[in-house]
C-alpha positions in Angstrom: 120.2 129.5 108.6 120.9 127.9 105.3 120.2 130.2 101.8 116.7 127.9 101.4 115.5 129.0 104.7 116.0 125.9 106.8 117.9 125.9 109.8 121.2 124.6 110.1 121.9 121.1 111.9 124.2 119.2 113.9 124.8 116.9 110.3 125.4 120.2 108.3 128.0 121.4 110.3 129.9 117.7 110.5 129.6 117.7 106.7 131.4 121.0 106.1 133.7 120.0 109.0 134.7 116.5 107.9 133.5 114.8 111.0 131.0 112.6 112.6 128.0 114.4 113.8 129.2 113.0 117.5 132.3 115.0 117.8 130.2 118.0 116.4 127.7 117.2 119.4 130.9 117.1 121.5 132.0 120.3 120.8 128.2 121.8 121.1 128.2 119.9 124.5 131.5 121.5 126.2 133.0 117.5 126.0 136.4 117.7 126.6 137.7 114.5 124.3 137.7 116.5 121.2 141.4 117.3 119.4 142.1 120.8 120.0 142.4 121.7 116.3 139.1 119.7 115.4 137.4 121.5 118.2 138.5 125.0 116.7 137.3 123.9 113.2 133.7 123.3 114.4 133.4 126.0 116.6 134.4 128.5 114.0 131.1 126.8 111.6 129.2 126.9 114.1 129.7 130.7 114.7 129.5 131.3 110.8 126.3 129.3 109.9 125.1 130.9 113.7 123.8 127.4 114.9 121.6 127.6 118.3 121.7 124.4 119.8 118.0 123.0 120.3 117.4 123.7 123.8 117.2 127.4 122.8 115.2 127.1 119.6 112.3 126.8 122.7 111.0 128.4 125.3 110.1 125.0 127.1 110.9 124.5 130.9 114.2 122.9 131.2 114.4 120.4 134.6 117.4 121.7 135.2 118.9 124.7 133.7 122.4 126.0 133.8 122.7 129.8 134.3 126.5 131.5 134.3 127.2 134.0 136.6 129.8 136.5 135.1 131.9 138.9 137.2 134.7 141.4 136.2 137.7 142.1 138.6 138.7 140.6 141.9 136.3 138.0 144.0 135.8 140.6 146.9 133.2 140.5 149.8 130.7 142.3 147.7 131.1 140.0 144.6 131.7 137.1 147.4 128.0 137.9 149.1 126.1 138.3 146.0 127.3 135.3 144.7 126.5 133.3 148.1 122.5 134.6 147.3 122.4 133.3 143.6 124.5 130.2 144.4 121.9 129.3 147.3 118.3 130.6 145.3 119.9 128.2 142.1 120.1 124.9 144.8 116.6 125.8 146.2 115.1 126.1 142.3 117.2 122.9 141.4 119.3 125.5 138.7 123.0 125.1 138.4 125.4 128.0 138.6 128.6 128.6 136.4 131.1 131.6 137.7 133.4 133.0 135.2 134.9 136.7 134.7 133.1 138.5 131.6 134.7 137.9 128.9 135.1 140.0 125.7 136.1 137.4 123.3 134.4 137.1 119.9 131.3 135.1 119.8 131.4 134.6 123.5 127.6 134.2 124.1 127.0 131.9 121.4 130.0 129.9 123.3 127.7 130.1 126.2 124.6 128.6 124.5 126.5 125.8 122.8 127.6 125.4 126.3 124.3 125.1 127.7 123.5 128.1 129.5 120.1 129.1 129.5 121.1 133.0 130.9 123.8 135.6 131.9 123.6 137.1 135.5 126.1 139.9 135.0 127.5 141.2 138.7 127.8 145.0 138.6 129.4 144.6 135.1 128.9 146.9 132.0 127.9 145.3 128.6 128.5 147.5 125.6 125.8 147.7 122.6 128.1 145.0 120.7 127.6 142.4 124.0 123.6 143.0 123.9 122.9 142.6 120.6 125.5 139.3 120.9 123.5 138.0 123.5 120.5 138.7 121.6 121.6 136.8 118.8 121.8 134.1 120.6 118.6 134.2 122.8 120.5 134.4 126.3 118.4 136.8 128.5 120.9 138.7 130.4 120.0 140.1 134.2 122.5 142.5 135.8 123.5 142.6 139.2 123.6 146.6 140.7 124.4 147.7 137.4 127.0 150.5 137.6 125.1 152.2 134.0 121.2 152.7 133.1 120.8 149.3 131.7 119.2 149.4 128.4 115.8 148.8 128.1 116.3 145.4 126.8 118.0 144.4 130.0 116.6 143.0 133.6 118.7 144.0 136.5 118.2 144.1 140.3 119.5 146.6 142.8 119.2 148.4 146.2 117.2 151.9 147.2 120.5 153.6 146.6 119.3 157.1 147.1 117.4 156.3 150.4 120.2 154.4 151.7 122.6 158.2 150.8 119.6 159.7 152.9 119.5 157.6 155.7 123.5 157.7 156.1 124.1 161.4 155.9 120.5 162.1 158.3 122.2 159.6 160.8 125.9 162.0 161.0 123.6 165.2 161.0 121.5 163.8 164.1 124.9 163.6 165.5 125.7 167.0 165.4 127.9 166.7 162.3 127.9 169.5 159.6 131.4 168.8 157.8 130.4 165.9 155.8 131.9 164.7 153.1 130.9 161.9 150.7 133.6 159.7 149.1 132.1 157.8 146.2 132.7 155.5 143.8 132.7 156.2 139.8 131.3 159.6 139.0 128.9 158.1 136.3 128.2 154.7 138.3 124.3 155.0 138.4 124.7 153.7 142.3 127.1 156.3 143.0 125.2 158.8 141.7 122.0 157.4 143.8 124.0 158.1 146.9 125.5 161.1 146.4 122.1 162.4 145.7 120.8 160.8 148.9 124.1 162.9 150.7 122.9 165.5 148.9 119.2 166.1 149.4 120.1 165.2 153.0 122.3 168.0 153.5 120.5 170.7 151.7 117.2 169.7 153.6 119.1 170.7 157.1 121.0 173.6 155.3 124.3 172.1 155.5 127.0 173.8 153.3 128.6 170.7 150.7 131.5 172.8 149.7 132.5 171.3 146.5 136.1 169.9 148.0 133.7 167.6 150.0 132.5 165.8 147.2 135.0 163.0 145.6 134.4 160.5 143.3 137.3 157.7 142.6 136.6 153.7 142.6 135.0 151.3 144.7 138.2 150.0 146.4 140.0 150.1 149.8 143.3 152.3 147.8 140.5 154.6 146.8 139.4 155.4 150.4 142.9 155.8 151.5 143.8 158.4 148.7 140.5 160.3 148.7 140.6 160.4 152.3 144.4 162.2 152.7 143.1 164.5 150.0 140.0 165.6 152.3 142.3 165.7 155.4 144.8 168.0 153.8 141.9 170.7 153.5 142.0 174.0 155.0 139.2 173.1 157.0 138.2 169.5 156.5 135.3 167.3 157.3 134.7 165.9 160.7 132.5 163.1 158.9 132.9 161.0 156.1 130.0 158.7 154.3 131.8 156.6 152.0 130.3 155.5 148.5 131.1 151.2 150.1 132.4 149.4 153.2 135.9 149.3 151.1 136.2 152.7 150.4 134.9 153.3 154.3 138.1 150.8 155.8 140.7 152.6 153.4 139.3 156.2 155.1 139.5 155.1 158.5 143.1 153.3 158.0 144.2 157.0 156.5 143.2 158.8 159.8 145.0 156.0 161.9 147.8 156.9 160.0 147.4 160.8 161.2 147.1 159.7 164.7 143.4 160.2 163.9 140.7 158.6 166.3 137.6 156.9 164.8 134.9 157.7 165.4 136.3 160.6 168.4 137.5 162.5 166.0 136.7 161.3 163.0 133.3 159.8 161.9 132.9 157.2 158.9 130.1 155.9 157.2 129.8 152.7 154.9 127.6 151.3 152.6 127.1 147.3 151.6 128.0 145.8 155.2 129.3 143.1 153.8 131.8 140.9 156.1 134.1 143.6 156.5 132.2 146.0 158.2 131.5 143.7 160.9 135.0 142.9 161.4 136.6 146.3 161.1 138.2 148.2 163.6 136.0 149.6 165.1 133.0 147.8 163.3 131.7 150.4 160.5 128.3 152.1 160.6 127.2 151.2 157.2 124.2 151.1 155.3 123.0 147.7 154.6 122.4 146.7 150.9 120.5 143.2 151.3 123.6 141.8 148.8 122.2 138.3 149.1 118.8 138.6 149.0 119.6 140.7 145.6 121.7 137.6 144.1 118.4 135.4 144.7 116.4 138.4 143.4 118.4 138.6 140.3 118.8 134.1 140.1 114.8 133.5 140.3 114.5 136.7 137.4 117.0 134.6 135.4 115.3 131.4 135.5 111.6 133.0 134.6 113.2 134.4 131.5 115.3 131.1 130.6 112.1 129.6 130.5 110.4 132.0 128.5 108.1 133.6 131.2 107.7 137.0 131.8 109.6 138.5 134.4 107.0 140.6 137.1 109.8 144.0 136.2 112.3 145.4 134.2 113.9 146.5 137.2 114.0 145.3 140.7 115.0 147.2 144.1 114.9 145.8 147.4 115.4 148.3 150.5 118.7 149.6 152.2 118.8 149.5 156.0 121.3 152.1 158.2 123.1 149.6 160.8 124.6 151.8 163.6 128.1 150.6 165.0 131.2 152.1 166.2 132.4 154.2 163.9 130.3 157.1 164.1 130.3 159.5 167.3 129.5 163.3 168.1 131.6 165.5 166.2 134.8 166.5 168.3 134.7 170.0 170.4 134.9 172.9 168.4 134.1 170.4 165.1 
């Protein structure tokens, strides 16, 4: 915005620049036949005089829009999955998808919308108080994926019945005779983490089942997790003869750690998953898990992004779509005398 109040344009910025409104409309555009120095030059006026380019001054229908899908850490079979539902809701709706890691560099959202994007889809990532109010600046709605936080109230997001999928898991080892359970989650204050610990929780104390505090671990949402967490629980004095793990990762790094001790699974030892994602199903022996509908979520969270993009409401703040237990192979009575 200019000191008399009008906004600034595409021929203020190649004025202050030195260049042709064209190469400025490169730059705004993503072209790539810009000099490198010429193209740092314009995107530094643009992010000082805060230029929107026109498509967001609006909240007109765009034919179609480009939404970027942001993810932090490694591509796994959750990430993977989620990505396969928004990827195949954005070809139905005639949306393109960008995939990129979230990034923390300065001014990345008005990057974004001189890019084109007309919204974030964050997978499971946290954005600080600095990222929201960037994105609001610019006017990109933001949706998150399973959020591991409470998103703030500003924010859409989409996730799974966490607690009644912690419920259904822990009910399914009790039915089987199991009363040394222990639950091996993910981040202590990941909201989803805490959903299905709960879930463990009220399950146990509804069949007054004793959850020694040893029994509950929190750690991270990966396969070295499981494998630490699990030779910590096996080195009790008197440890559990079931395990419901926080995610199918966690799950696969439990079961390899009782391999390890000449451990049979599920004859002696029972493990429970939660996502089923690919790995479950291919796992040795194929994991009981609780099903989180991971691609059903990513169109969820897609078809959200496009109604704000084009300046509709969105039918809720938050969305949660049900959990399902699927019973395979690694779950069993518990051994005699367990």
């Amino acid at each position: 915005m200019r000191p008399n109040g009008r906004r600034t344009t595409l021929a203020d910025i190649a004025q202050a620049a030195g260049v042709s409104v064209a190469t400025v409309s490169k730059v705004v555009n993503g072209r790539g036949d810009v000099a490198p120095h010429t193209r740092v030059r314009v995107q530094e006026l643009l992010h000082r005089h805060d230029y929107l380019a026109p498509v967001f001054r609006h909240t007109e229908a765009v034919e179609n829009p480009t939404i970027e899908v942001q993810f932090k850490g490694g591509l796994k079979s959750y990430v993977a999955e989620t990505l396969e539902g928004i990827v195949d809701a954005a070809a139905e709706s005639g949306a393109s998808v960008v995939v990129s890691k979230a990034s923390s560099a300065p001014h990345w959202a008005r990057d974004l919308v001189s890019a084109g994007r007309r919204a974030v889809i964050a997978v499971t990532s946290v954005h600080t108080a600095a990222h929201l109010k960037e994105l609001a600046r610019s006017g990109l709605p933001l949706v998150v994926l399973d959020p591991l936080h409470l998103p703030d109230s500003r924010v859409h997001s989409v996730g799974a019945t966490n607690f009644a999928g912690g419920l259904s898991a822990t009910r399914h080892l009790l039915s089987l005779g199991h009363r040394r359970i222990a639950y091996l989650g993910g981040p202590a204050m990941a909201v989803c983490n805490q959903a299905r610990m709960h879930g463990y929780r009220a399950a146990m104390e509804a069949e007054g089942a004793p959850v020694p505090e040893a029994y509950v671990r929190p750690g991270e949402f990966t396969y070295e997790s499981g494998l630490a967490g699990a030779a910590e629980l096996l080195d009790l004095d008197e440890p559990p003869t079931a395990v419901f793990a926080g995610n199918d990762e966690i799950a696969l790094g439990v079961v390899e750690t009782a391999r390890a001790r000449g451990l049979r699974v599920p004859e002696d030892l029972s493990v429970v998953g939660f996502d089923d994602t690919s790995l479950a199903q291919i796992a040795s022996p194929p994991l009981t898990t609780v099903r989180q509908p991971l691609r059903e979520m990513g169109a969820a969270a897609l078809r959200t992004a496009l109604r704000l993009a084009n300046g509709e409401k969105a039918e809720s703040h938050h969305i949660e779509l049900a959990t399902e237990l699927v019973v395979r192979a690694s779950t069993a009575p518990p051994p005699e005398g367990g």
